[in-house]
C-alpha positions as CSV (number, residue, x, y, z in Angstrom):
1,X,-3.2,5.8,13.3
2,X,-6.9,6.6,13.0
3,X,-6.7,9.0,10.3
4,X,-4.5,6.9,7.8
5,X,-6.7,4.0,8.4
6,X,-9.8,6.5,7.3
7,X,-7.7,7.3,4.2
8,X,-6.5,3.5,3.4
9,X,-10.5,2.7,3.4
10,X,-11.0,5.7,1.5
11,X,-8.3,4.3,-0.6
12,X,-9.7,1.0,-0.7
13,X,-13.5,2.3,-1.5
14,X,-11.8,4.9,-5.0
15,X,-10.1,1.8,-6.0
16,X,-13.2,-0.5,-6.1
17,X,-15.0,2.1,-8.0
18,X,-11.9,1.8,-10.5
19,X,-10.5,5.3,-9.6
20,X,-7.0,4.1,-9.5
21,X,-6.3,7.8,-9.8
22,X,-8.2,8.2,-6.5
23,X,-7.2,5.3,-4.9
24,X,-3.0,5.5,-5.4
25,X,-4.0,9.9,-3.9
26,X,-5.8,8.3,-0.7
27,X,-3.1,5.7,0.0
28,X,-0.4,8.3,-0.1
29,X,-2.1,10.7,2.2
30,X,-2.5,7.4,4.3
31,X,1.4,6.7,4.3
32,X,2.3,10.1,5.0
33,X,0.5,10.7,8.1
34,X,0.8,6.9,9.3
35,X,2.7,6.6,12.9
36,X,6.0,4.4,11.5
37,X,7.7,2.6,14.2
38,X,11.6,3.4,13.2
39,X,12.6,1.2,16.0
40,X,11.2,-1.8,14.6
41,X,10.6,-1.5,11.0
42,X,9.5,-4.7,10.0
43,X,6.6,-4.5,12.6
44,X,4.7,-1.8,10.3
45,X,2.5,-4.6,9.1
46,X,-0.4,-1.4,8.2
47,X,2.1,0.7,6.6
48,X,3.2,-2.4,4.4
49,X,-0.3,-3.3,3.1
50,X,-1.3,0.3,2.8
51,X,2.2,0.4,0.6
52,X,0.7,-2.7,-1.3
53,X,-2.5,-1.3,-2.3
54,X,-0.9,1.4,-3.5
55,X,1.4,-0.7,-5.9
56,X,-2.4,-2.0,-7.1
57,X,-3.0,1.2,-8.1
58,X,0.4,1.9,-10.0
59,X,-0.1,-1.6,-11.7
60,X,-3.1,-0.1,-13.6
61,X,-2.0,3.4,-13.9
62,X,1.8,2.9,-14.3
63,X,4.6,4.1,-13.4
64,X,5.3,0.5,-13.0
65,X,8.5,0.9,-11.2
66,X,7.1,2.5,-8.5
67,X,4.8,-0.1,-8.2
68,X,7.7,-2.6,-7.8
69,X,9.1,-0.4,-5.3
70,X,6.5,-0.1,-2.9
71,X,6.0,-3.7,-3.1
72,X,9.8,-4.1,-2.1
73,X,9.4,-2.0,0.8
74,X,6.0,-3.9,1.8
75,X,7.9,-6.8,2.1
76,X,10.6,-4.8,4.3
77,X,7.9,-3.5,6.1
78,X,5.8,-6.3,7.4
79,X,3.9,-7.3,4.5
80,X,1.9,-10.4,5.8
81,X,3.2,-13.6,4.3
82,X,-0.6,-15.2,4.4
83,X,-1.1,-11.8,1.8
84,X,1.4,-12.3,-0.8
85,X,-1.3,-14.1,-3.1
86,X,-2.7,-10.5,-2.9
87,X,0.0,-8.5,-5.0
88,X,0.4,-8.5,-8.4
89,X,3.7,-7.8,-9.1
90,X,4.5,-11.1,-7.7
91,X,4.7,-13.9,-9.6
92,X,5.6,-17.4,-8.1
């Protein structure tokens, strides 16, 4: 868990800089070495923001659909409810 966190913040640091590039590379790396619980997949609350910031970074940088993906699976996932304000794709 540790080392995806490092790489979310890493993440999280490229894409306030306005590397999107960056940012959507770190996230990734993040998912793919974050410890999902396949038991209970709607308690990956990390995993779904992690998934959400990368959708940030496809909103820029396109491809758009991928965005909209990894915002479903947020949602799927865990994504905080209090958050939703958060996520572009999202209009209400």
């Amino acid at each position: 868990m540790k080392l995806s966190l490092e790489l979310k913040d890493a993440g999280n640091q490229f894409y306030k800089d306005n590397k999107h590039k960056d940012a959507r590379r770190m996230y990734t790396k993040s998912l793919q070495v974050f410890p999902f619980n396949h038991d209970k997949p709607a308690e990956n609350k990390d995993f779904a923001i992690i998934l959400a910031n990368r959708s940030a970074t496809l909103e820029v940088t396109g491809p758009y659909l991928e965005g909209l993906r990894d915002i479903d699976l947020a949602f799927k996932y865990g994504y905080p409810k209090e958050m939703y304000y958060k996520v572009g794709f999202v209009k209400f």
